[in-house]
C-alpha positions in Angstrom: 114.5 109.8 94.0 111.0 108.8 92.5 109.4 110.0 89.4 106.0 108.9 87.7 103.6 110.0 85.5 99.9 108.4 85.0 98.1 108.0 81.7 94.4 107.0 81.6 91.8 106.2 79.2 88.1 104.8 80.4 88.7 102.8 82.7 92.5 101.9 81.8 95.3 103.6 83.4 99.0 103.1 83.0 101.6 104.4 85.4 105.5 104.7 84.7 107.4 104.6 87.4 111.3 105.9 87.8 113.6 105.7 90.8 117.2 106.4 90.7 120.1 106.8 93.0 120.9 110.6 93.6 124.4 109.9 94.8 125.0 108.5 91.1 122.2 109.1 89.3 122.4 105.2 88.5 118.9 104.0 87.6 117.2 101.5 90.4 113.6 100.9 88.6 112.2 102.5 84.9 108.8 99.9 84.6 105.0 100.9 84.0 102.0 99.3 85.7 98.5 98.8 83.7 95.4 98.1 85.6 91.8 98.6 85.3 90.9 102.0 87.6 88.7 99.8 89.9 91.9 98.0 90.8 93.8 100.8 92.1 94.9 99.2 95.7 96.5 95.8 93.7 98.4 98.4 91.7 99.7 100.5 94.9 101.1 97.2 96.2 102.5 96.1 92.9 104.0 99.3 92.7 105.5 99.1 96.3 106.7 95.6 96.1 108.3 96.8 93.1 110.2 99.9 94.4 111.4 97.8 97.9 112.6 95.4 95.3 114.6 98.0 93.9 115.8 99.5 97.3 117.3 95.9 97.8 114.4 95.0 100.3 113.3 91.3 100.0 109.8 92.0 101.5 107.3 93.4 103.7 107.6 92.3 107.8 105.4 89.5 108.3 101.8 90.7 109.3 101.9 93.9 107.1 98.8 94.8 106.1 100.1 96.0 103.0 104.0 96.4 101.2 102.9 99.8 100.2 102.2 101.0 104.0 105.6 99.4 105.1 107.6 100.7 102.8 106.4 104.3 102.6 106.0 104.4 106.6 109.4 105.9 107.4 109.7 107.8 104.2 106.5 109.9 105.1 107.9 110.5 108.7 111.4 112.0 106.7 109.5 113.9 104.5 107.8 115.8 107.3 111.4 116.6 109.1 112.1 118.5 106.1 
């Protein structure tokens, strides 16, 4: 399970991320991000190398055009079955 919120002031924003096991409810990842609002696509992938991290993946395949499109590929195509 994944659970965020998103503060943001001017052009500042801050994001806290927190993903936890729901079998346990053992925590995987509590961290923010901070980045300027231009620089939105840098956070998306720190945010996704971050989150495979804490899924226990080492990293995106080679040629991936981005660690957020790999790792959110087959989670979008579960979400839809449900």
């Amino acid at each position: 399970m994944v659970e965020g919120s998103i503060q943001k002031v001017v052009t500042r924003m801050r994001v806290a991320v927190r993903a936890w096991n729901a079998a346990d409810g053992s925590t995987l990842l509590s961290t923010k991000f901070d980045c300027e609002t231009d620089d939105l696509f840098t956070l998306q992938d720190k945010m996704a190398s971050a989150l495979s991290l804490s899924l226990g993946m080492k990293s995106s395949p080679a040629g991936s055009k981005s660690a957020a499109a790999w790792l959110w590929k087959d989670r979008l195509t579960g979400f839809r079955a449900v």
